[in-house]
C-alpha positions in Angstrom: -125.2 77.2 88.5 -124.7 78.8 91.4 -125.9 76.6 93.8 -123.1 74.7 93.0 -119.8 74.8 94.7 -116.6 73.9 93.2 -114.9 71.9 95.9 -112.0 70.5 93.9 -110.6 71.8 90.9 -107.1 70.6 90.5 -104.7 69.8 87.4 -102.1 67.2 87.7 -99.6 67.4 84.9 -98.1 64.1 85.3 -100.0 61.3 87.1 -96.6 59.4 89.5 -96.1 55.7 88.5 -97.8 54.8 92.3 -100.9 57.0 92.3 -101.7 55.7 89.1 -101.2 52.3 90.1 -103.3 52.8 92.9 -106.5 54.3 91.2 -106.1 51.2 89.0 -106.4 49.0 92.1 -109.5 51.5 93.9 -111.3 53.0 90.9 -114.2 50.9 89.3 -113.7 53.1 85.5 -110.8 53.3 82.7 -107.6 52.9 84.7 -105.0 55.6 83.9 -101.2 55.0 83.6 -98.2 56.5 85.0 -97.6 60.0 83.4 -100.6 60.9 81.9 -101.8 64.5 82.5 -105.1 64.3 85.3 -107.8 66.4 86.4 -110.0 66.0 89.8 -112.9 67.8 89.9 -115.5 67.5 92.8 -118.7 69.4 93.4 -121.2 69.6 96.0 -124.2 68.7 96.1 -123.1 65.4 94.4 -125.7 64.7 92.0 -124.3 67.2 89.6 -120.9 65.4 88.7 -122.8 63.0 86.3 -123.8 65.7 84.0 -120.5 67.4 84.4 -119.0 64.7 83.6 -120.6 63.8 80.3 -119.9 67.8 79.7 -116.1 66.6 80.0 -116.3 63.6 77.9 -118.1 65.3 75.3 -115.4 67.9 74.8 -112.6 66.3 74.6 -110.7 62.6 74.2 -110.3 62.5 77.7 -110.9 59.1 79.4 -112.8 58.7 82.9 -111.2 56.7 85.7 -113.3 57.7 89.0 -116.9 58.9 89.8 -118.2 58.7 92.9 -122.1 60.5 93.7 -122.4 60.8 97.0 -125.3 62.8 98.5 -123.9 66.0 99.4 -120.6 65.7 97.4 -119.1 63.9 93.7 -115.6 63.7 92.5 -114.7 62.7 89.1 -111.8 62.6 86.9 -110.3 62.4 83.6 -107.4 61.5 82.4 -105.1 61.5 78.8 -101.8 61.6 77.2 -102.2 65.4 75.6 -102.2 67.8 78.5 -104.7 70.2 76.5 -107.1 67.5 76.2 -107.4 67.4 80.0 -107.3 71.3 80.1 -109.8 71.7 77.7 -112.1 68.8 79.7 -111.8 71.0 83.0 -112.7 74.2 80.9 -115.6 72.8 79.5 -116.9 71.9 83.5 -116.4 75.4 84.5 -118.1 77.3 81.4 -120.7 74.9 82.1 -120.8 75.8 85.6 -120.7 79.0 85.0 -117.6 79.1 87.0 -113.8 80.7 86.9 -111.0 78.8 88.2 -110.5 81.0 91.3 -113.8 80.3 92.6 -113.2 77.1 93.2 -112.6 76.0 97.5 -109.0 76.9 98.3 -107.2 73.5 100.0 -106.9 73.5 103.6 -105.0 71.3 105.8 -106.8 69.9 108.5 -104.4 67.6 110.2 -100.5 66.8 109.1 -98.3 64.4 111.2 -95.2 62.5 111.2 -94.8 59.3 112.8 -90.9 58.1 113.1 -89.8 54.6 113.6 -93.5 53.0 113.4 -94.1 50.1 116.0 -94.6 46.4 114.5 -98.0 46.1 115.7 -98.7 49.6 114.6 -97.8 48.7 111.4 -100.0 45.7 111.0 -102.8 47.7 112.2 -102.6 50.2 109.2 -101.8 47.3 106.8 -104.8 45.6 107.8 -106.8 48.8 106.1 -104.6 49.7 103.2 -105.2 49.6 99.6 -101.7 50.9 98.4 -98.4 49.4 99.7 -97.1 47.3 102.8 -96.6 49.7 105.6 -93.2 48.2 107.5 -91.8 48.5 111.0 -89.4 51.3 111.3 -90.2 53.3 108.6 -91.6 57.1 109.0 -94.9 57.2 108.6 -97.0 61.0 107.0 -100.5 61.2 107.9 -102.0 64.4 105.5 -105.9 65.3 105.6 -107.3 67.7 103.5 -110.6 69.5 102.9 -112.3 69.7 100.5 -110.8 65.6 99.7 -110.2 65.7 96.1 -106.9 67.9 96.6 -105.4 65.0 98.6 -104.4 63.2 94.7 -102.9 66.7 94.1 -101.0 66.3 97.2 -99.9 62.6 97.0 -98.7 63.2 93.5 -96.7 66.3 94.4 -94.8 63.9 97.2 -94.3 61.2 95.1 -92.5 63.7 93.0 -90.4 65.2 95.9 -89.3 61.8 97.2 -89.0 58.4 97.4 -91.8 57.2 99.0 -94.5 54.6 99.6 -98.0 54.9 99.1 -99.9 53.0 101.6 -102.9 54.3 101.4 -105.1 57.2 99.8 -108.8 58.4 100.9 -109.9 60.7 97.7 -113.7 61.5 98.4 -116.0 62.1 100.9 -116.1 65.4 103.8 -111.8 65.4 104.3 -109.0 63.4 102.2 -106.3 61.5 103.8 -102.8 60.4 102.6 -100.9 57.8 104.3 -97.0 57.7 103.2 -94.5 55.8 104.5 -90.5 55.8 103.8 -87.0 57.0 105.3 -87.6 59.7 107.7 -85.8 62.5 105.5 -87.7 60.5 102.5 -90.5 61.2 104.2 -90.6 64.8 105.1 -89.3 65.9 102.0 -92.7 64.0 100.9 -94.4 66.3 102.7 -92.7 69.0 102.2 -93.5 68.7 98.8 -96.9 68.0 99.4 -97.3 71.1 101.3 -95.8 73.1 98.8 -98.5 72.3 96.6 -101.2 72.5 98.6 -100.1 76.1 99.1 -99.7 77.1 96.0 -103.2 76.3 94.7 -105.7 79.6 95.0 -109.3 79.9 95.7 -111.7 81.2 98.2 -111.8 80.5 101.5 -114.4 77.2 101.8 -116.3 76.5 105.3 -115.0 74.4 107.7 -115.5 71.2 108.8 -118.4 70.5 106.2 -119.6 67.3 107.0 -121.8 64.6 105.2 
């Protein structure tokens, strides 16, 4: 398989109360609950997540909450209670693949911003677009973007961890992923410090930048 590249390839050990509750209000599949072990795998070209996926599925007990096929890229993931389950699922994709671990795209930042003290008509702007929670006036506000997109759940879960936070609004597919936190200023960069934390301590090979659709 190697015409495939491994965009994403990313293990979350315990999905945050928020992030799950948002996947269950964006994803069309079987909704996953807070603190359930994850796995976010994207590809490129996209066609091939549907046949990794039923590589996944078939391996393991491992239950499917997002696929998206989009021409050049797919995400997918998995999801269940026993943390070797959704090991073993991401396994199967990369001995499938062909693949190791470290060859997957290493996470790259592309943009990271802190707004402080948000403007009322700012905030009704965002809230007008959001999917997650009500974005208010005077809270900080972290703006994260990612390529490849699928590490942006890896990131949002990491500051959800590191602080007490809101998530307003999450982008999980397509050429760059964006996370929209909002909270207490020191709330909120310890959110992203966290976040950045874990972005930095996933390895893989340098990817190209800004790959677009």
């Amino acid at each position: 398989m190697a015409d495939v590249t491994l965009r994403t390839y990313v293990f979350l050990d315990d999905l945050q109360p928020q992030l799950a509750a948002f996947i269950g209000t964006t994803a069309r599949g079987f909704l996953p609950v807070a603190g359930v072990a994850s796995m976010f795998i994207e590809t490129a070209p996209g066609l091939i997540i549907n046949r990794i996926m039923d590589v996944a599925l078939k391996a393991t007990r491992c239950t499917p909450a997002i696929m998206v096929v989009e021409r050049a890229f797919g995400l997918l993931e998995i999801h269940e209670w026993d943390k070797g389950q959704v090991r073993l699922g991401g396994q199967a994709v990369l001995d499938y693949l062909k693949l190791d671990e470290h060859e997957r795209v290493k996470p790259r930042v592309v943009s990271d911003q802190v707004i402080r003290a948000v403007e009322p008509y700012h905030a009704q702007l965002i809230n007008k677009i959001r999917y997650g929670d009500m974005l208010l006036a005077g809270e900080s506000l972290l703006i994260l973007e990612t390529e490849p997109a699928g590490y942006i759940a890896f990131a949002c879960n990491e500051a959800l961890k590191a602080a007490h936070v809101k998530l307003i609004d999450a982008q999980l597919f397509g050429a760059y992923g964006r996370l929209y936190l909002s909270g207490p200023e020191a709330e909120i960069d310890a959110a992203r410090d966290g976040a950045m934390r874990g972005l930095e301590s996933l390895k893989g090979k340098e990817g190209p930048k800004g790959e677009g659709r």
